[in-house]
C-alpha positions as CSV (number, residue, x, y, z in Angstrom):
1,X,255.7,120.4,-28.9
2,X,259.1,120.7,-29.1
3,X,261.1,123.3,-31.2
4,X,263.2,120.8,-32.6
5,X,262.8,119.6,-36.0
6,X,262.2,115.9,-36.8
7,X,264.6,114.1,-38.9
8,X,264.5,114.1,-42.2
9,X,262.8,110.9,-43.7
10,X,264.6,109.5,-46.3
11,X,262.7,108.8,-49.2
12,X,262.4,105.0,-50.3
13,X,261.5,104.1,-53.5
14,X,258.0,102.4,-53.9
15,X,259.7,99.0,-54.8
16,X,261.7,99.5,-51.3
17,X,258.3,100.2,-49.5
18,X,257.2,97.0,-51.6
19,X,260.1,94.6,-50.6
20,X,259.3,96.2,-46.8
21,X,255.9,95.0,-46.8
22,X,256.3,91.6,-48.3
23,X,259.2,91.0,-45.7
24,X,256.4,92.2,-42.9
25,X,253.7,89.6,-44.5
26,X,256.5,86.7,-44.0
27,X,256.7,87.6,-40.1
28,X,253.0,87.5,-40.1
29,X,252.6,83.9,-42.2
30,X,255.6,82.6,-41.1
31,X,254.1,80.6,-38.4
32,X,251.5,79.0,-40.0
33,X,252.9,77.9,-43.1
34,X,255.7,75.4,-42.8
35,X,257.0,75.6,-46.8
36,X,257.2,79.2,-46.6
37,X,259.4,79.0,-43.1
38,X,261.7,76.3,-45.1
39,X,261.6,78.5,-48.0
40,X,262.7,82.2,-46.0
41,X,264.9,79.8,-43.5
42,X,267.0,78.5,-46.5
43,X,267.3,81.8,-47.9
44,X,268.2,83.7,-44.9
45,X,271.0,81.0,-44.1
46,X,272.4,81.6,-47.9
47,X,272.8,85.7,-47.4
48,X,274.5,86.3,-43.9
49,X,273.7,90.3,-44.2
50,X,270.0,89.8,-44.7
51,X,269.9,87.0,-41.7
52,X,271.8,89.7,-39.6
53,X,269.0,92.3,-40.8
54,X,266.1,89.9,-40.4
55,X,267.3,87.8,-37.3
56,X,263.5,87.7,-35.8
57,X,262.4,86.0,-38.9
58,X,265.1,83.8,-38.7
59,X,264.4,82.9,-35.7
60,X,260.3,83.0,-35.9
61,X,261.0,80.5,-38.8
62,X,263.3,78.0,-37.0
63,X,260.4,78.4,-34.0
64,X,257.7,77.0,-36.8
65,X,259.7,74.6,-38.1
66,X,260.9,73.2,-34.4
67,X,256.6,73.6,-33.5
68,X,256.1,71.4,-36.9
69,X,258.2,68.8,-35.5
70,X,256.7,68.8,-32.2
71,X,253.4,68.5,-34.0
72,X,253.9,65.8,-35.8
73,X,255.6,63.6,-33.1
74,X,252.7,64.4,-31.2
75,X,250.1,63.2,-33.8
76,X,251.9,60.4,-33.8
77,X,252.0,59.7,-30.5
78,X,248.1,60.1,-30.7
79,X,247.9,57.4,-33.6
80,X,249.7,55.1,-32.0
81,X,248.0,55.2,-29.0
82,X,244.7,55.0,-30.9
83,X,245.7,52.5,-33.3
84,X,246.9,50.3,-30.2
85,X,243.5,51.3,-28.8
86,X,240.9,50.2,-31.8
87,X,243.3,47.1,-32.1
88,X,243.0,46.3,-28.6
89,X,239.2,46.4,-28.2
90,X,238.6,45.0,-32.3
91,X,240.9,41.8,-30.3
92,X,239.2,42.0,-27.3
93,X,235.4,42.4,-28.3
94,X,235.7,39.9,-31.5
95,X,238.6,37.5,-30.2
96,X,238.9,37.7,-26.5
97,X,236.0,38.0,-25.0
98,X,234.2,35.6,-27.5
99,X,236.2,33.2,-26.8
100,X,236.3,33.5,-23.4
101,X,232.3,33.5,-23.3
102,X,232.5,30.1,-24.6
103,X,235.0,28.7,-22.7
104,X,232.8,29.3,-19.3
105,X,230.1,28.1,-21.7
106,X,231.4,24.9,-22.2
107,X,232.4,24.8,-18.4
108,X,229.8,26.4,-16.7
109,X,227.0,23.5,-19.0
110,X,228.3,20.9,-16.6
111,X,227.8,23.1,-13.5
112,X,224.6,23.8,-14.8
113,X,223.8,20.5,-15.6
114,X,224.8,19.6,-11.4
115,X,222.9,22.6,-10.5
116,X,219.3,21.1,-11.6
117,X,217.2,19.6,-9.3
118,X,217.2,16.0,-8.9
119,X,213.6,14.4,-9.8
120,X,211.8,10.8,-9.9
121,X,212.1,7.6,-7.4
122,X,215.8,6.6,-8.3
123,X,217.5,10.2,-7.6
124,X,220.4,10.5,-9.3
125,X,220.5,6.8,-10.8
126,X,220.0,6.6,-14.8
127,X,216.4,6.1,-15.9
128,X,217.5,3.5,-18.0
129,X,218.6,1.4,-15.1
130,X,215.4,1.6,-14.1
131,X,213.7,0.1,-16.7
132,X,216.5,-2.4,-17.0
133,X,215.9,-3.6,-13.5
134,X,211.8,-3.8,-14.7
135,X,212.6,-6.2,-17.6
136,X,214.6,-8.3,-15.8
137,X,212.0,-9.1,-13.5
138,X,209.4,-10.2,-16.1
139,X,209.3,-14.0,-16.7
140,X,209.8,-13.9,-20.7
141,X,213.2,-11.7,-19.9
142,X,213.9,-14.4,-17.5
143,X,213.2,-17.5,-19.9
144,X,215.5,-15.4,-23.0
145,X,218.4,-15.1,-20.9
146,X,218.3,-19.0,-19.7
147,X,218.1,-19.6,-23.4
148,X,221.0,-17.3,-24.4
149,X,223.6,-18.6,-21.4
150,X,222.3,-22.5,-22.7
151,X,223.0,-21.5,-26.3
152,X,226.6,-19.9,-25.2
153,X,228.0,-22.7,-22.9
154,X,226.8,-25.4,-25.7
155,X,230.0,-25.3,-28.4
156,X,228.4,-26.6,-31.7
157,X,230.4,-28.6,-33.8
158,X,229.0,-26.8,-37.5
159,X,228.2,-23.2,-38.1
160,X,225.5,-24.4,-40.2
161,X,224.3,-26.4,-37.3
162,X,224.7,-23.7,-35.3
163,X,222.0,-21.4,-37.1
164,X,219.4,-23.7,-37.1
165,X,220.0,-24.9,-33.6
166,X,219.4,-21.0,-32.5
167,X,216.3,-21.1,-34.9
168,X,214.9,-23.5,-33.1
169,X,215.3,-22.9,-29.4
170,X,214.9,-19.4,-29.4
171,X,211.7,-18.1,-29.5
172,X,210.4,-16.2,-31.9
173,X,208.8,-12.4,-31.1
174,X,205.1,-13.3,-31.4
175,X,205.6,-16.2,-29.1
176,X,207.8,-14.0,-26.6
177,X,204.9,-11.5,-26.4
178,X,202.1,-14.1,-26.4
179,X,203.8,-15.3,-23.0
């Protein structure tokens, strides 16, 4: 131990030790709350002696309020980025690709369509031209269409005349199937 005395402490009055303590909880909170940094910042910058006797909480405030900023560009950043995102793939799964889908739809029917395998005597003719080519063969095909080019290279002089003329020499279904 040593011999010499300690300084004397000066006493401080309980509303000193008070405003000491409230000045230590504003280092502590500082940080964390932003309208409490604006709040001390403003104030320190209004009294030079107390920003001169409180210069770390200054400067602690001015570090929250700079961290704030830094914050909410950052967040914003992030929202952006996600809001680009979602609106991206909302465009891309429900527009895009949808579209697309039936687009090679539409295209890729006809490549099917010349993909399947070719079937029946005539392959690749029309099956209708088929059965064309079987009715013209039969003799009551043969007989209507002699009667139909006689009726067309014949000009009648009435249109009346002309209706029962066709009547008459064409023949009539029962008689076409009798045959």
């Amino acid at each position: 131990m040593s011999l010499e005395k300690p300084p004397p402490r000066t006493k401080r009055s309980s509303i000193e030790h008070e405003e000491e303590r409230a000045w230590v909880s504003f280092y502590k909170r500082v940080g964390n709350d932003l309208a409490l940094a604006t709040e001390v910042l403003a104030q320190l910058d209004s009294d030079p002696d107390m920003k001169r006797s409180h210069l770390a909480l200054y400067l602690g405030c001015k570090e929250s309020l700079r961290t704030h900023k830094v914050r909410q560009a950052r967040n914003m950043r992030i929202g952006q980025f996600v809001r680009w995102f979602c609106g991206g793939l909302f465009t891309q799964l429900f527009v895009q690709w949808p579209n697309a889908w039936r687009r090679s739809l539409r295209q890729g029917g006809d490549i099917v369509v010349e993909c399947l395998p070719e079937t029946g005597r005539d392959v690749g003719k029309e099956p209708a031209l088929a059965k064309a080519r079987q009715l013209t063969q039969e003799p009551t095909f043969a007989t209507a269409q002699a009667d139909f080019r006689q009726q067309r290279t014949v000009e009648p002089a009435e249109p009346a005349a002309a209706t029962t003329q066709a009547g008459d020499s064409a023949p009539s279904p029962a008689a076409r199937k009798a045959a």
